[in-house]
C-alpha positions in Angstrom: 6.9 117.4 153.1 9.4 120.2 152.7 8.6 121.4 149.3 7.9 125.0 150.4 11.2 124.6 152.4 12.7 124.0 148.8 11.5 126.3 146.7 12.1 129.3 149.5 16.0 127.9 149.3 15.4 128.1 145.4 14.2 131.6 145.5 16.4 133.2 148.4 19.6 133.8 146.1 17.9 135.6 143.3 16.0 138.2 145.5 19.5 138.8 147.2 20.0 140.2 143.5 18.2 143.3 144.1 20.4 144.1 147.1 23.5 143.0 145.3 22.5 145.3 141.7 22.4 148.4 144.6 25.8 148.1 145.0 27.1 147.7 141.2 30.1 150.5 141.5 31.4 148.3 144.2 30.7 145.2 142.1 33.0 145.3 138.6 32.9 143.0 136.6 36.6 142.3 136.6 39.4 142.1 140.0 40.2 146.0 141.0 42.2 146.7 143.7 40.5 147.2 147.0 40.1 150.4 148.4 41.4 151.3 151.9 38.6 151.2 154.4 36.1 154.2 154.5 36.8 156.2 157.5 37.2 160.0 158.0 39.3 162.4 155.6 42.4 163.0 157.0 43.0 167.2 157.3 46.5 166.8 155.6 48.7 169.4 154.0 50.1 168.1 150.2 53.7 168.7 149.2 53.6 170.0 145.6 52.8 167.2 143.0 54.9 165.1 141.2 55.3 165.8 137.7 54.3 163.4 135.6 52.3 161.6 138.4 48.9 160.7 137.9 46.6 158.5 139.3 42.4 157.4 137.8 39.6 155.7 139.6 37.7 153.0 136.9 35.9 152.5 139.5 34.5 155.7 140.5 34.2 156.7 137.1 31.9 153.5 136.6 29.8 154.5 139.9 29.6 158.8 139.2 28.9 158.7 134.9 25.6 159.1 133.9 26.2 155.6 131.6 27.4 154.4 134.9 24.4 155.0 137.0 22.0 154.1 133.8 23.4 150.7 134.3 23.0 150.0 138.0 19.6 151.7 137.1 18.9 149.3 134.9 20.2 145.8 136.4 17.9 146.8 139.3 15.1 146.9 136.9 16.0 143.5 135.5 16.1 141.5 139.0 12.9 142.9 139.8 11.5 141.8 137.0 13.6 138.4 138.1 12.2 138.5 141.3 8.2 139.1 140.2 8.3 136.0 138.0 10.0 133.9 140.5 7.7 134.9 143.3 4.9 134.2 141.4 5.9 130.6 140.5 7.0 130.1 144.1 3.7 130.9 145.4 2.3 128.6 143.2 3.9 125.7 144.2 4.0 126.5 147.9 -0.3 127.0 147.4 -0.4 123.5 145.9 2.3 122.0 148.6 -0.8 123.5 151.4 -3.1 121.7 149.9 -2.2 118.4 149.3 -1.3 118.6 152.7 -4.6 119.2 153.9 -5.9 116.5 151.8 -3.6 113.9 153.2 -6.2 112.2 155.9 -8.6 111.6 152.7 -6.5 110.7 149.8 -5.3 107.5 149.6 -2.0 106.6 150.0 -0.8 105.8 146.2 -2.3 109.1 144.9 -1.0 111.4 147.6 2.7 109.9 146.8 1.8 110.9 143.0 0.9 114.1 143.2 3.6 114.9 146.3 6.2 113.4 143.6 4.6 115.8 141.4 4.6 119.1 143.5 8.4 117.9 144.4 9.7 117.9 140.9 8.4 121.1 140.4 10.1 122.4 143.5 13.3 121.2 142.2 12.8 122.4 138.7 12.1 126.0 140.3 15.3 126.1 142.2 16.8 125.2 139.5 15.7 128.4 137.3 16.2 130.3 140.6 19.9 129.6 139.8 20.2 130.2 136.3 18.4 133.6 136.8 21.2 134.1 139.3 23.8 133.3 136.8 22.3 135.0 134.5 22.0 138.4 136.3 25.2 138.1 137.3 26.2 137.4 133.5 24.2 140.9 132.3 26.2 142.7 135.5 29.5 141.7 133.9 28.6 142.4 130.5 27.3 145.7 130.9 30.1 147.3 132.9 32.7 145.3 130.8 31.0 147.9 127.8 31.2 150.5 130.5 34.9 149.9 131.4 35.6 149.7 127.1 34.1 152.9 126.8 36.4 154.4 129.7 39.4 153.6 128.5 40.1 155.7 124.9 39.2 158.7 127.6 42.1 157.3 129.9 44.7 157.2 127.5 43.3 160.6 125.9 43.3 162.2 129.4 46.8 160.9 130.1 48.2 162.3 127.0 46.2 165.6 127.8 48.2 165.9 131.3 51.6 164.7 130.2 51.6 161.9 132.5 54.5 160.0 132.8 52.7 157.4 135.2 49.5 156.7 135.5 48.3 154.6 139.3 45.1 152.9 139.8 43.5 155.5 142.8 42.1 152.6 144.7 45.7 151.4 145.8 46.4 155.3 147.3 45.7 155.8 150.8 46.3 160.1 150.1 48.0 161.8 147.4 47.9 165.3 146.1 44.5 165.1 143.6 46.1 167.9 141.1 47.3 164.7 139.7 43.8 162.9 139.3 42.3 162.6 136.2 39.2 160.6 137.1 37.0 163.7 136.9 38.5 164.7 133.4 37.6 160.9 132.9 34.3 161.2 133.9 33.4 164.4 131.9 34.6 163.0 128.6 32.9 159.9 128.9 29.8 161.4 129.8 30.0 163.6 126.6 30.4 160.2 124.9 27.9 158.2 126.3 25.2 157.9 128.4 23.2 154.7 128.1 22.4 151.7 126.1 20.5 148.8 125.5 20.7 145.8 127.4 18.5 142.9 128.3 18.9 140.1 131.2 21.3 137.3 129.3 19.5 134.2 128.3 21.4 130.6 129.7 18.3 128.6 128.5 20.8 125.7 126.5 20.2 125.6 123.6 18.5 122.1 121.7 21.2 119.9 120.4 21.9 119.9 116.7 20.4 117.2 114.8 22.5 114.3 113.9 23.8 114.5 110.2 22.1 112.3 107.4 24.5 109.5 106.3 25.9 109.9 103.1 24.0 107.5 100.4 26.5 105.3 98.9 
């Protein structure tokens, strides 16, 4: 039988969660430009800045604001809770698998294919929710820093308008410029006066039951 085999598989995405929630200011929930690989600083002199020049980091704003790290905070919170209620059913099953096994040489045939059938479609159902609790942490993820990102921007354009910007570049496409034209601290500090957390729950897939069919009009 390889029902434990299964519902291990099920389970194996949705505790990668916790690891994956860890890293949420590398994680947006929308295509950023990729940074330049992390290495050393380079000990470079500036010319003078450009004026009119700026340049913001969404990203870093997202990872340093305090609603930033309140959402990472509280994602990792949701997959553990994820991750207890999924290790408890997969224990379960995998107990139940163990013993039917050792009850093979005694059962008869007929009723150890029932209840192996049994165990089986609970192994499949489980991997199924391992999934959709998958999708839907991912679904929260995107959610919550999609408000995150909504609440950023007024404080871009403000900022912008504050420095007389003429143009405005997205940091993570810069391998070095002068930072007297970054505004991503500025950024930072007036979201942070703003915001700082709010309430989210993990997102529910669960489909819905289908509507009931309409009564035919009486004639």
């Amino acid at each position: 039988m390889t029902l434990k085999t299964l519902a291990a598989a099920g389970c194996a995405s949705v505790f990668a969660l916790s690891g994956a929630t860890a890293a949420l200011a590398q994680a947006p929930a929308a295509p950023r430009p990729a940074a330049p690989a992390a290495g050393p600083t380079p000990q470079v002199t500036h010319g003078p800045p450009i004026a009119g020049l700026c340049m913001v980091s969404p990203d870093q704003v997202l990872a340093s604001s305090t609603v930033g790290k309140y959402v990472q905070t509280r994602l990792q919170q949701l997959a553990a809770q994820v991750n207890a209620e999924l290790t408890a059913e997969q224990t379960a099953i995998e107990t139940d698998a163990k013993a039917l096994d050792a009850q093979r040489a005694t059962l008869a045939q007929d009723a150890f294919e029932q209840r192996g059938a049994a165990v089986q479609v609970r192994a499949s159902a489980f991997q199924r929710k391992a999934q959709q609790r998958q999708r839907e942490m991912e679904a929260t993820r995107d959610k919550a820093i999609s408000r995150v990102y909504d609440e950023m921007e007024p404080f871009i354009s403000q900022v912008y308008q504050q420095k007389v910007c003429s143009v405005l570049l997205n940091r993570q496409a810069i391998v070095v410029a002068n930072p007297a034209g970054d505004i991503t601290g500025a950024v930072t500090t007036a979201l942070n006066a703003k915001i700082t957390q709010f309430a989210f729950d993990r997102e529910r897939l669960d489909q819905a039951p289908a509507p009931a069919a309409a009564a035919a009009p009486r004639r």
